[in-house]
C-alpha positions in Angstrom: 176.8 99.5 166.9 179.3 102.4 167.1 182.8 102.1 168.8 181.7 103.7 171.6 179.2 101.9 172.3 181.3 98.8 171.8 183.9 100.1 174.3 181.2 100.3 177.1 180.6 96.6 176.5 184.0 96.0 176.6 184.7 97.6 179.9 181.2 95.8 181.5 182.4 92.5 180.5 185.9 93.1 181.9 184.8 94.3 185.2 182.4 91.6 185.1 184.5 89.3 185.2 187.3 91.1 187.8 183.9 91.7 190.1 183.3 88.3 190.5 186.5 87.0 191.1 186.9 89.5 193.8 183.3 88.4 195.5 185.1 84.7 195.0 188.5 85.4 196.1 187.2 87.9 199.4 184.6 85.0 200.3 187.2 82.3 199.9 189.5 84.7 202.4 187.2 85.4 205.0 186.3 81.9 205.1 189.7 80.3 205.8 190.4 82.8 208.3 186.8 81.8 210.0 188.2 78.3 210.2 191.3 79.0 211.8 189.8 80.9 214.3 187.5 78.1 215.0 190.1 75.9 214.8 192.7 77.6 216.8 190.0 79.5 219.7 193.4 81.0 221.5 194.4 83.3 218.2 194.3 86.6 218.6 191.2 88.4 216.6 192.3 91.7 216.4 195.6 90.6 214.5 193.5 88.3 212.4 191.6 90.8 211.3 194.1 93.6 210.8 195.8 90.8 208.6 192.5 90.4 206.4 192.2 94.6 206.3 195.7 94.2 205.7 195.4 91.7 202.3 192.7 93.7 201.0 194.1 96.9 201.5 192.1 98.6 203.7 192.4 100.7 206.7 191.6 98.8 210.1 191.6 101.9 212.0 193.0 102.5 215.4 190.4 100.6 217.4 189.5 97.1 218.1 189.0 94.6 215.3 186.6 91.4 215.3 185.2 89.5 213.0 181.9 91.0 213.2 183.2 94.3 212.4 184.9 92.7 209.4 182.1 90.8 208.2 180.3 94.0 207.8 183.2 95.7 206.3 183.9 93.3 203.8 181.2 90.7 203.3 178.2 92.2 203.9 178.5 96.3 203.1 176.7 96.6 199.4 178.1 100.6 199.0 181.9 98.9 198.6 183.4 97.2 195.9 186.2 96.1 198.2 183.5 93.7 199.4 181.8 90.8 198.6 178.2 92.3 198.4 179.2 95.1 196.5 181.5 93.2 194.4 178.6 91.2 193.2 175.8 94.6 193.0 178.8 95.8 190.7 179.3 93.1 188.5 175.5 92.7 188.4 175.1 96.0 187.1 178.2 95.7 184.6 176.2 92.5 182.8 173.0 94.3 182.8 174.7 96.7 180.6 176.1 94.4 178.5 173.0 91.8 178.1 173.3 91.7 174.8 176.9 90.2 175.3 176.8 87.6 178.1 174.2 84.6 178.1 170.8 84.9 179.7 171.9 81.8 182.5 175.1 83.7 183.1 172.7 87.1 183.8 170.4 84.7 185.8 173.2 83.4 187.4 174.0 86.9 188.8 170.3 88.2 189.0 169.2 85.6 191.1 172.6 85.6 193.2 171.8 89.0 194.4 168.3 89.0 195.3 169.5 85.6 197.3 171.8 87.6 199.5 169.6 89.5 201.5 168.2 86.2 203.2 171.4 84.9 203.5 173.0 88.2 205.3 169.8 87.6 207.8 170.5 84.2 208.0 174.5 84.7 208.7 174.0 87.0 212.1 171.6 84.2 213.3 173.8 81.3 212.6 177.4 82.1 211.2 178.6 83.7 208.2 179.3 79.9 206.7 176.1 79.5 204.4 176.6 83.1 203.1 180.2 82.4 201.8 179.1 78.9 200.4 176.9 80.8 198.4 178.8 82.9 197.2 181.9 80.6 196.1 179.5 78.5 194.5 177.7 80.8 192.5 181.3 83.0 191.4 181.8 79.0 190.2 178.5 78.4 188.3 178.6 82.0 186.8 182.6 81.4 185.2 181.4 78.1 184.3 178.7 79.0 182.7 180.8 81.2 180.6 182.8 78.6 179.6 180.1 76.6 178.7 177.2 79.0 176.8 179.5 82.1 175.6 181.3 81.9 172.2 185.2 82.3 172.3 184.8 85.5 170.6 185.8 88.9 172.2 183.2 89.0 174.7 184.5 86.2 176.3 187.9 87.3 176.2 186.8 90.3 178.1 185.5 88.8 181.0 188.2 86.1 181.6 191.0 88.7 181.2 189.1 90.7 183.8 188.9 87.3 186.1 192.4 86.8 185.2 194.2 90.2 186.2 191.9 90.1 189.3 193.3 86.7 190.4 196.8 87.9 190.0 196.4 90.5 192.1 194.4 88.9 194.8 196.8 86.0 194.7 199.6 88.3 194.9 197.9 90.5 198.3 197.8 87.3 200.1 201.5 86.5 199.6 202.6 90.5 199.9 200.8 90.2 203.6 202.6 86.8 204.7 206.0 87.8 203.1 206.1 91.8 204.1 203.9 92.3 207.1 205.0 90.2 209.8 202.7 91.6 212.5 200.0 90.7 210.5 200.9 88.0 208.7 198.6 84.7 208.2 200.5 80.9 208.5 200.8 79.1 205.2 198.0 76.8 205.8 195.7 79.5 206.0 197.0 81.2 203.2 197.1 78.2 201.1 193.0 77.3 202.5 192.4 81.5 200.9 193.4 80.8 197.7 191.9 77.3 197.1 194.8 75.8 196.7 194.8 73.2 199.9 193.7 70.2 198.2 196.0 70.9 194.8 199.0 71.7 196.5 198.7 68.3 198.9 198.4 66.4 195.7 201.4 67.9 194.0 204.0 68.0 197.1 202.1 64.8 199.3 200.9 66.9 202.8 199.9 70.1 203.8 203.1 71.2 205.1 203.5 74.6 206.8 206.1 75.3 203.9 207.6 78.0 202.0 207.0 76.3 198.9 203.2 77.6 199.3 204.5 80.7 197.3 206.5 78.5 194.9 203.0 76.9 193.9 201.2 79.9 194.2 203.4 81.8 191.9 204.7 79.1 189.5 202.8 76.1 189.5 201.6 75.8 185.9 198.3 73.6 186.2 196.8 75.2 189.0 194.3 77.6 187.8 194.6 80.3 190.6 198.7 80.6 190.2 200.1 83.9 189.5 201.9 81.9 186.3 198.5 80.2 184.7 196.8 83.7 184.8 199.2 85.6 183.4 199.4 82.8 180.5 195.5 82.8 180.3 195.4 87.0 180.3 198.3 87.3 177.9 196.3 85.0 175.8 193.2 86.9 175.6 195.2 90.0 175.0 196.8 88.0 172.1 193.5 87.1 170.3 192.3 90.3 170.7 194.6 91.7 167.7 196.6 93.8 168.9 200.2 94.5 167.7 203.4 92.7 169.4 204.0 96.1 171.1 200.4 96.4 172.7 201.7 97.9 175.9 198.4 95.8 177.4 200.4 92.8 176.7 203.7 94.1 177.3 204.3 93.7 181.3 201.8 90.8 181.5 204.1 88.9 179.2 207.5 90.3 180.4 206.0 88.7 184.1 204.9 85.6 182.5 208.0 84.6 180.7 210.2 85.8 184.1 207.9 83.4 186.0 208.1 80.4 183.4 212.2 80.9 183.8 212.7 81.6 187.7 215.1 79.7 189.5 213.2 78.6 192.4 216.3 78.1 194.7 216.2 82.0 194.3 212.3 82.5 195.0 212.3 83.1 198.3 215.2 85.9 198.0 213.3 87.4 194.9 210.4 87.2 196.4 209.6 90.7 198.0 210.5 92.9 194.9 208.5 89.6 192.6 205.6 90.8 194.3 206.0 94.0 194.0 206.4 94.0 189.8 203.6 91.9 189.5 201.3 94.4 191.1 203.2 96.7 189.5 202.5 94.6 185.8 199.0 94.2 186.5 198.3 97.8 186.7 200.4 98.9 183.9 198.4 96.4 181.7 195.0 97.0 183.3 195.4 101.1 182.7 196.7 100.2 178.8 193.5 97.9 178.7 191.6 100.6 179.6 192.9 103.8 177.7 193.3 101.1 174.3 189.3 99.7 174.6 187.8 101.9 177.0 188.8 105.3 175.6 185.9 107.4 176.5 187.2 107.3 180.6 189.9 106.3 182.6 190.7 103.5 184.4 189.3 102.6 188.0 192.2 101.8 190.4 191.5 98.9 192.7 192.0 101.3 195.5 189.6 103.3 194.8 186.8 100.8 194.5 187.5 99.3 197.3 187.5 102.7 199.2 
């Protein structure tokens, strides 16, 4: 196999992986704020939805929002990476050109997810989007587990969790941008907290599901919880490690400046530090993903998240 060859793998196993955490993450979004609106039949829909547009950075337009329109948008449109069903076509295509690289019950995993989506998108205009996004969460679960269960820890491996890993940063880090900096779109805390996944771990660390500040304390620095800004850096800085390169990589270079300034933050200063913390981990996690790319990927550039979700 010649490098180049080896550098197309490379790049289809990352965005393998960062593909199906966004299908995760996006489903897992739409769904809390589904509940709250069930929940809560007085909140105002249009603001909802411009504050989902708003996390995902996308354009809501000037006219009315529901969550029909956004359903479409961003669940069920397969021509958009920004959303969940093209999300999932994407990272299907990525392992189908890297078979030789990922397990056959991981490609099944993803084969048999997409050709199940169709029903389910039929299913969810009868009856509610709820089935659809079930689906999906369970199958982004299955499909990581079954990495960690039938892939070897080689570089392959390493590929696709460091993809999952910079994606979860950054998705983690669009909720918090939207409830810190965008007040007129801004979701509460227990949605925000329901989006990432985190309900459940967060009652059991702090005792209740308060609306509380210290959702971004947990989100950002909480070292067990798998979705944290904190454990992902650790788990992407690691990859980066055991993938050889020098001290200096300048993959690995903002990924572990944010790490360590994360492991050391006073948290009496968090909220203070929070807007520009935001910002350099975005900032961190693009720096790293373009030095990922241009290092293993050398043939093209990188693909901004932007840009695949336009």
């Amino acid at each position: 196999m010649n490098d180049v060859i080896l550098s197309r793998i490379a790049e289809a196993l990352t965005w393998t992986g960062r593909y199906v955490e966004r299908a995760d993450a996006t489903g897992r979004i739409l769904d809390a704020y589904l509940h709250r609106m069930l929940e809560d039949p007085w909140r105002d829909e249009d603001a909802a939805c411009r504050s989902l547009y708003a996390i995902l950075g996308m354009d809501a337009g000037a006219g009315p929002c529901d969550m029909q329109l956004v359903l479409d948008q961003l669940a069920f449109d397969a021509g958009s990476t920004g959303s969940i069903e093209g999300a999932l076509g994407a990272a299907r295509l990525n392992a189908r050109s890297a078979r030789e690289a990922v397990s056959s019950e991981m490609w099944e995993c993803l084969n048999s997810t997409w050709h199940a989506l169709a029903d389910q998108r039929l299913a969810a205009r009868r009856t509610g989007p709820y089935a659809y996004l079930e689906l999906v969460r369970a199958r982004a679960a299955l499909f990581f587990g079954l990495a960690d269960s039938t892939m070897s820890r080689d570089d392959s491996w390493r590929f696709v969790i460091l993809g999952r890993s910079l994606e979860r940063v950054d998705m983690t880090v669009r909720l918090l941008a939207v409830r810190v900096l965008d007040a007129a779109h801004a979701p509460d805390w227990p949605t925000l907290l329901s989006a990432s996944g985190a309900d459940e771990a967060f009652a059991r660390v702090y005792g209740g599901f308060g609306d509380t500040s210290r959702v971004a304390e947990f989100l950002l620095l909480d070292r067990d919880f798998p979705r944290s800004a904190l454990h992902a850096l650790t788990t992407a800085e690691e990859c980066l490690t055991a993938l050889g390169r020098p001290r200096q990589d300048p993959a690995r270079r903002p990924i572990g400046r944010m790490r360590t300034r994360l492991e050391y933050l006073d948290t009496g200063a968090l909220e203070e530090q929070l807007p520009a913390l935001l910002g350099d981990l975005q900032q961190a996690c693009m720096a790293s993903a373009d030095a990922v790319a241009e290092r293993f990927f050398p043939y093209q550039g990188p693909v901004e998240w932007a840009q695949e979700g336009a």
